[in-house]
N, C-alpha and C positions, 0 to 999 in steps of 0.2 A: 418442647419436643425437638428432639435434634435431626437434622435436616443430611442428608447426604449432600458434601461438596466438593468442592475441586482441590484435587492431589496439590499442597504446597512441594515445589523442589526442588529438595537439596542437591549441591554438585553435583554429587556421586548420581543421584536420580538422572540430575539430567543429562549427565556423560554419559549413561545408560539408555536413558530415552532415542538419543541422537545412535548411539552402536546401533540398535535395531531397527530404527527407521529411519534414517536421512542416507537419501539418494543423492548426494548430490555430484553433480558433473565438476570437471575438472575445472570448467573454467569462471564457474562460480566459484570454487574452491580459492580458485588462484585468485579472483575479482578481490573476495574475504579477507584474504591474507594480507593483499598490500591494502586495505582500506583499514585493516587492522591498525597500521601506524601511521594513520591521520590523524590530526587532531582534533578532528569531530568524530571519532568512531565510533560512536555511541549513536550517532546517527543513522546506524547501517543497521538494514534487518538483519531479522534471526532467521537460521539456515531454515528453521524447523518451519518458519511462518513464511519465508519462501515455498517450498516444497507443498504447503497447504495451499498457496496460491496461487501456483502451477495446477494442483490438482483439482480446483475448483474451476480454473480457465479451461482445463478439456470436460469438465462433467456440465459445461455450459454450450459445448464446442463452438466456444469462442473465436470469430476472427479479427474484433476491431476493440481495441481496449484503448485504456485513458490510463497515464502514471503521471500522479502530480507529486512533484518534487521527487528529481531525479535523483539526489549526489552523486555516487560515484558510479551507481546504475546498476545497481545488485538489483531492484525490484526490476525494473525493465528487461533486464538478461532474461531474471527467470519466468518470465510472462512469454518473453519472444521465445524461446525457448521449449515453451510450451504448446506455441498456436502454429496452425498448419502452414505448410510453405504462402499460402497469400494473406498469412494472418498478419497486421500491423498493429503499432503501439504507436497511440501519440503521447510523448515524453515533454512534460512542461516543468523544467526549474527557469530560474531565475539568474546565476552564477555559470558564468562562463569561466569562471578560473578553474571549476574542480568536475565538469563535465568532458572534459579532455579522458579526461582517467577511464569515463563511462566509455566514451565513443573507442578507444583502445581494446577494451574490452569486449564490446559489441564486435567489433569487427575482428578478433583474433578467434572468436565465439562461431563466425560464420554465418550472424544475425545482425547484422549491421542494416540491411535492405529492408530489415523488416522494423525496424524502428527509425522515427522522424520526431528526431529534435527540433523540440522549439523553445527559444531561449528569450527569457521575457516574463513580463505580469501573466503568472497563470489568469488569474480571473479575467485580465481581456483576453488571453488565447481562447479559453473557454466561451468568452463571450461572443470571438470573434466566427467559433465551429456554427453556435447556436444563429448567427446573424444567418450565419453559410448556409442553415437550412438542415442541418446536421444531430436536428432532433430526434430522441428514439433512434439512434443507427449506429450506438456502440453495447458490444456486451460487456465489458467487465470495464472498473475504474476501481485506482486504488490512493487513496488521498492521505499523504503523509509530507506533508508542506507546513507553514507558516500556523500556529494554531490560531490564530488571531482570526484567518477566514476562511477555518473549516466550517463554517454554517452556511458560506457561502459558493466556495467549492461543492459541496454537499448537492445544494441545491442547484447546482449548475449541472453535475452529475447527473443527477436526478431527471435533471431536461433532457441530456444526452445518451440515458442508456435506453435499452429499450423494456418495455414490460417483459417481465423473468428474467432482465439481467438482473446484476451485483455491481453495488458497492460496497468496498474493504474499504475502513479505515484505520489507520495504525495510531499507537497511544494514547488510545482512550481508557487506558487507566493510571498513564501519565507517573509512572515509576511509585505508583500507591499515594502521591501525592493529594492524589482526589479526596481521598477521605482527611487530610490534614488541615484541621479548621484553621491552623496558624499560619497556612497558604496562601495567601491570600493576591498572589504576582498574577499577572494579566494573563499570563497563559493557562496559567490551572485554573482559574474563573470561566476562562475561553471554552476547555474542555469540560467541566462541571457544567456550564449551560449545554454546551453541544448533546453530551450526555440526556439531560433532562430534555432537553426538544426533542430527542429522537425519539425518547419511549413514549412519546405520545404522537407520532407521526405514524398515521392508519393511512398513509400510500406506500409502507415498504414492511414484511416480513422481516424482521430485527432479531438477531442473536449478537451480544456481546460475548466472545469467548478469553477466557487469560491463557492465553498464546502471548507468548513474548512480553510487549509492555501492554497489552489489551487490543483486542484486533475486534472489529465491530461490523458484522453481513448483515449488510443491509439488501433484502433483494424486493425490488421494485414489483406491484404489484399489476 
């Protein structure tokens, strides 16, 4: 029996998708453009799974979020962006070389007050909110960091959001390599378990959707 599934998309599809629905502000726009010619730019989200994650942050009316791994600060823009003037973001990479580019950004944005970098081991900053007493008292997290300790990010999240928040996590379909049994590099094993533990995890509401390279809501029960 053949199953209804998700529209595969060609260019044109999705030069199309983005003409009738992507919103986006100038200064993501311009964020886009120069992270365009980095040499990780492949690291940078997609407008479109921006703009969902905006629109997910006020259908939560969100004012305290988590963004784990920054780079140049496309996801953190458009989260602050999204939350009301006392809304904040705590922002945890690791790289002080290419976090400059974010905080430029942020502040040219006019959201700079509303986001607090922290530059360091996410898992001890995480660890260190969790010491603070900082359990249950964020609504949204979105974990696109290091795949090695997204199970453990996950579950750090997990402590920190509150019941009916969300966590997003980004590349959980890891550019289709998931399914590649001749894959076998530490990071696509990393995301293949992660995968697997989550669908059998009964403390969060679970949608995997194919937005971008795989985006994963998980909302906390």
């Amino acid at each position: 029996m053949a199953y209804p599934k998700s529209l595969g998309l060609s260019p044109p599809l999705y030069d199309y998708l983005l003409s009738v629905s992507l919103r986006e502000p100038d200064s993501l726009a311009q964020l886009r453009a120069e992270t365009a010619h980095h040499p990780a730019a492949r690291m940078q989200i997609a407008p479109e799974q921006g703009q969902l994650m905006a629109l997910l942050v006020r259908l939560l009316g969100a004012t305290r979020t988590l963004d784990i791994g920054v780079f140049t600060g496309y996801s953190s823009l458009v989260v602050a962006l999204a939350l009301p003037p006392q809304g904040r973001v705590i922002a945890c990479d690791r790289d002080p070389t290419i976090t400059p580019i974010a905080q430029r950004h942020w502040q040219a944005a006019g959201v700079a007050d509303k986001i607090d970098l922290r530059l360091g081991d996410a898992v001890e900053i995480l660890g260190q909110l969790l010491d603070e007493g900082q359990r249950n008292t964020f609504d949204f997290a979105f974990i696109d960091a290091d795949k090695a300790n997204y199970g453990t990010y996950y579950e750090q999240c997990l402590a920190l959001v509150r019941p009916g928040g969300l966590i997003v996590i980004d590349n959980v379909l890891w550019g289709g390599k998931v399914i590649d049994t001749a894959d076998d590099r530490p990071n696509t094993q990393a995301i293949r378990t992660f995968n697997a533990q989550l669908l059998q995890d009964d403390r969060v509401d679970l949608s995997l959707i194919p937005v971008a390279d795989g985006l994963t809501l998980a909302r906390k029960r």
